[in-house]
C-alpha positions in Angstrom: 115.6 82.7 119.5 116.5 84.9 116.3 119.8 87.1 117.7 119.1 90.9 117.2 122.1 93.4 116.7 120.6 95.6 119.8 123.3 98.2 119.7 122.5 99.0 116.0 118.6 98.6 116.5 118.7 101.3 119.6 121.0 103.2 117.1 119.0 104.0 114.4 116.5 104.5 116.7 118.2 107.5 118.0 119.1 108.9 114.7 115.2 108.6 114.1 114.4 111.0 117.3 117.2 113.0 116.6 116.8 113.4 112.7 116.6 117.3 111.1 117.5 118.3 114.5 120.6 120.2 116.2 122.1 116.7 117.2 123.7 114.0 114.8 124.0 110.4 115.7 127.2 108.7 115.0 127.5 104.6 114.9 130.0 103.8 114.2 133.5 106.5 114.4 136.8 105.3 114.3 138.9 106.1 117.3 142.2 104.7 116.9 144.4 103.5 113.9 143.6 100.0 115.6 140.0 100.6 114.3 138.5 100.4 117.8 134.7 101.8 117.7 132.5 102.8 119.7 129.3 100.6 121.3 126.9 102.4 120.1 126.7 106.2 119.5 127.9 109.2 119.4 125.3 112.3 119.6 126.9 115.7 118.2 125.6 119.2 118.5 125.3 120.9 115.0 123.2 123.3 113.0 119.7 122.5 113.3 116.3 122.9 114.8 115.9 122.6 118.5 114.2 119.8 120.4 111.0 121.1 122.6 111.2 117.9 124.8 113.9 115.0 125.1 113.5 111.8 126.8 114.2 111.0 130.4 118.1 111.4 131.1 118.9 113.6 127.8 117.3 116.6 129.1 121.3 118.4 129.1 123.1 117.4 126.4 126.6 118.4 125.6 128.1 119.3 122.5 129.6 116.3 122.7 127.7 112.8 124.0 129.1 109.7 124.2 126.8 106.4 124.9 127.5 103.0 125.5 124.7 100.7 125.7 123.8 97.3 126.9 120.9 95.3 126.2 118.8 92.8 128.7 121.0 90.0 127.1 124.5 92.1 128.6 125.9 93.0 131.7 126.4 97.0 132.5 129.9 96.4 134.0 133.3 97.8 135.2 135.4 97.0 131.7 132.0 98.4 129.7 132.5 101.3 131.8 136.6 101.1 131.3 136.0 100.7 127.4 133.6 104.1 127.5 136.6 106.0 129.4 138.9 104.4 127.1 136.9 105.9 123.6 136.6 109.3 126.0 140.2 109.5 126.0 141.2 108.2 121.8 137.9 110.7 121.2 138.7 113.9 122.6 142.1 113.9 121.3 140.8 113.3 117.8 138.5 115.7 117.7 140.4 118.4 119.0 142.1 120.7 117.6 145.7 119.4 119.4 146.9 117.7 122.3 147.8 121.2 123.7 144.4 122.5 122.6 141.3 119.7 123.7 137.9 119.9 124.1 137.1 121.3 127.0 135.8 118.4 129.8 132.5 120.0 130.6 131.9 119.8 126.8 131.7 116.0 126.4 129.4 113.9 128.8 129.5 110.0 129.0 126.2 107.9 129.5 125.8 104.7 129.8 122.3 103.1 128.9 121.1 99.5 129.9 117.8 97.7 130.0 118.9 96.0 133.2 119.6 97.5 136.7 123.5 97.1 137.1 124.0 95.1 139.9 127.2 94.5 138.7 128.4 98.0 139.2 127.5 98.1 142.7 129.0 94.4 143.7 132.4 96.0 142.5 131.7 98.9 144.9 130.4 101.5 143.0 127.8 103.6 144.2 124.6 104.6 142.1 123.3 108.0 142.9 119.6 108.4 141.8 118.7 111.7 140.5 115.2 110.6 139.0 113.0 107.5 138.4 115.5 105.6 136.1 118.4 107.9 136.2 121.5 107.5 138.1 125.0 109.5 138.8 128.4 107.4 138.7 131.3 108.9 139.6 134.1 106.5 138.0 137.9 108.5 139.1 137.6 111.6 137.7 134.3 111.0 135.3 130.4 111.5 136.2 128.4 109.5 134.0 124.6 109.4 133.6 123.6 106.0 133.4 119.9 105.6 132.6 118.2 102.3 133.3 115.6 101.7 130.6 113.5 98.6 132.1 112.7 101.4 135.0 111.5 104.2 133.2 108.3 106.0 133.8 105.7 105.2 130.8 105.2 108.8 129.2 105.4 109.8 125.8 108.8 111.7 126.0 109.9 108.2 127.0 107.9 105.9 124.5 111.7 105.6 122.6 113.0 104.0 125.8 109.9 102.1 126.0 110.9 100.2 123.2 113.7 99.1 124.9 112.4 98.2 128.1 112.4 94.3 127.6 108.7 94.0 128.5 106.6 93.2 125.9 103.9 95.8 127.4 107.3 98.5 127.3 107.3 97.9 123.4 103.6 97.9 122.6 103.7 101.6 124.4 106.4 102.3 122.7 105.3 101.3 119.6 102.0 102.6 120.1 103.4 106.1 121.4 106.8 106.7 120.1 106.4 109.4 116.5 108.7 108.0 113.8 110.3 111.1 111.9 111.2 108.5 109.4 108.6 105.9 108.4 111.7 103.9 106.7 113.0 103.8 110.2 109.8 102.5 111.5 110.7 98.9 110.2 113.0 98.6 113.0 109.9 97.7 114.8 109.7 94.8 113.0 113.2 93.0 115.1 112.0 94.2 117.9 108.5 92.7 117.8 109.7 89.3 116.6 112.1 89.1 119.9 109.3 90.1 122.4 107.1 87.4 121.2 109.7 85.1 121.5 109.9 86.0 124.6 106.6 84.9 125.1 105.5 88.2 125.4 101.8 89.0 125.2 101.3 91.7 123.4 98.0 93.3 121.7 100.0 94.9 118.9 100.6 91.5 116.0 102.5 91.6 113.5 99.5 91.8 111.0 98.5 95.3 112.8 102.5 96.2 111.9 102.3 95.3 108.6 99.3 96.6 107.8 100.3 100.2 109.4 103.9 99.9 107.4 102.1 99.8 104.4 99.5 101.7 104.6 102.0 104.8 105.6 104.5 104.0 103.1 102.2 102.9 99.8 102.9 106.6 98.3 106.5 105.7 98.1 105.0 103.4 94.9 103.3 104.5 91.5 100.3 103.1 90.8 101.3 100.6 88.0 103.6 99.1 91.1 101.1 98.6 93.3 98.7 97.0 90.5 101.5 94.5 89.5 100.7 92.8 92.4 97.2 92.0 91.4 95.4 90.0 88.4 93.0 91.8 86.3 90.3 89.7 87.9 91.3 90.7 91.7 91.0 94.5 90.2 88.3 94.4 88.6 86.4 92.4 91.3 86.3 95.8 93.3 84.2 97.8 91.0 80.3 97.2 89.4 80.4 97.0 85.7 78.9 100.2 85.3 81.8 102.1 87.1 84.4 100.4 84.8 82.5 101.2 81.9 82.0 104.8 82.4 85.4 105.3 82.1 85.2 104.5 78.1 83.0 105.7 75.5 80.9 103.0 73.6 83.2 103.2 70.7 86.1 102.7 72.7 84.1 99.4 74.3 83.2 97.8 71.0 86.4 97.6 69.3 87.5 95.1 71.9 84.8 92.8 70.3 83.9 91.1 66.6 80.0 91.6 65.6 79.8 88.1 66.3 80.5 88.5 69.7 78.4 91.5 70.4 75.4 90.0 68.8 75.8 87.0 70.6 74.7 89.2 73.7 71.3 89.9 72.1 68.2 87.4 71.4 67.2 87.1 67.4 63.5 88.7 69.1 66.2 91.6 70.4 67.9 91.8 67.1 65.0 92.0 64.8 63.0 94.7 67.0 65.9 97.0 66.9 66.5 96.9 63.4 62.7 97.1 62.5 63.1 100.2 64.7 66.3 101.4 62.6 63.7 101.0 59.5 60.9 103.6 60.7 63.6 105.9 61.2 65.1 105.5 58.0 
């Protein structure tokens, strides 16, 4: 099975649904001089246009969010959870103004994001509080964190980006078939995610022709037209038009310089030849 960097697929997938908006995505921030980083993202208030309607579990954002995410082939667990406080910690302090001086708790909000349900979590003890279909409270010491638990989420639009990551291959066709792209460059990510479901055996109505096909057709303005017809001989071209639409794009005189007499009366019978030029003569 081809391996998939999930945490940087479900990454950019986030800047996508949060791009031009009042929230930035982060990837990858440094947190320590040790060059620790976090999972997968950081999501940052800024200057930008509001968001009418976010997906399932991001409905109250902080100015500061802090996600760590595990895919069906990881285990939502007590150290992923430790290593979340842990960037908490080396990420307030840096962003603050000093250690006298930090963001203020209620500011920053931790989530935690898995396709799986964590059973893990609840074998150590821990106890997950539902507060909606796929959305649960965990109270870790002195922390609340959201976790949202993708494989479970309702199928609506506002969820079609979670959809992608359900790991069902009817979650990704609704996702793919629901979810609006802000970036059409982005949309290629569909492309990983589509090859892993149908090694999964997934069945899914959605091929990878119907992808390509889409991917093209939405992003064939980013070429000129000489580009595109590079990738085609003359022949192939010319094979989509009669002859009387190419011609009509040149006068005669443009036509017959491409040709010797010989070659233009070889298109004419000697019966043809010698009517038109007895013709010529009763003119003259």
């Amino acid at each position: 099975m081809s391996r998939i960097n999930w945490h940087r697929v479900f990454g950019l997938t986030l800047i996508d649904f949060f791009l031009d908006s009042e929230y930035e995505v982060i990837l990858e921030k440094e947190l320590t001089a040790k060059k620790q980083f976090l999972d997968i993202a950081i999501i940052k208030r800024k200057e930008g246009k509001a968001i009418t309607e976010l997906p399932e579990g991001l409905e109250e954002l902080a100015a500061h969010n802090l996600i760590t995410y595990k895919s069906m082939q990881e285990s939502l667990n007590t150290w992923a959870i430790d290593e979340l406080i842990g960037h908490y910690v080396n990420y307030r302090k840096q962003e603050s103004q000093s250690l006298h001086h930090l963001i203020p708790v209620e500011k920053i909000k931790l989530f935690a994001m898995c396709t799986r349900y964590p059973k893990s979590l609840e074998q150590s003890g821990l106890k997950l509080e539902q507060q909606q279909n796929a959305v649960f409270n965990l109270t870790y010491g002195s922390h609340q964190i959201k976790v949202l638990v993708l494989s479970k989420m309702p199928k609506a639009q506002r969820n079609a980006i979670w959809q992608l990551f359900s790991g069902t291959g009817e979650g990704f066709v609704y996702g793919g078939q629901n979810y609006n792209w802000h970036s059409r460059q982005d949309k290629a990510i569909l492309n990983q995610l589509y090859e892993f479901y149908k090694q999964k055996g997934a069945v899914m109505p959605y091929t990878m022709d119907d992808f390509v096909r889409d991917y093209v057709s939405e992003n064939l303005h980013v070429l000129s037209a000489d580009e595109v017809l590079k990738r085609y001989s003359p022949d192939e071209v010319l094979g989509h038009y009669s002859p009387d639409e190419v011609l009509k794009q040149y006068s005669s005189d443009e036509v017959l310089k491409h040709y010797s007499p010989d070659e233009v009366l070889k298109q004419y019978s000697p019966e043809t030849i010698k009517a038109f030029l007895e013709k010529l003569e009763k003119k003259g």
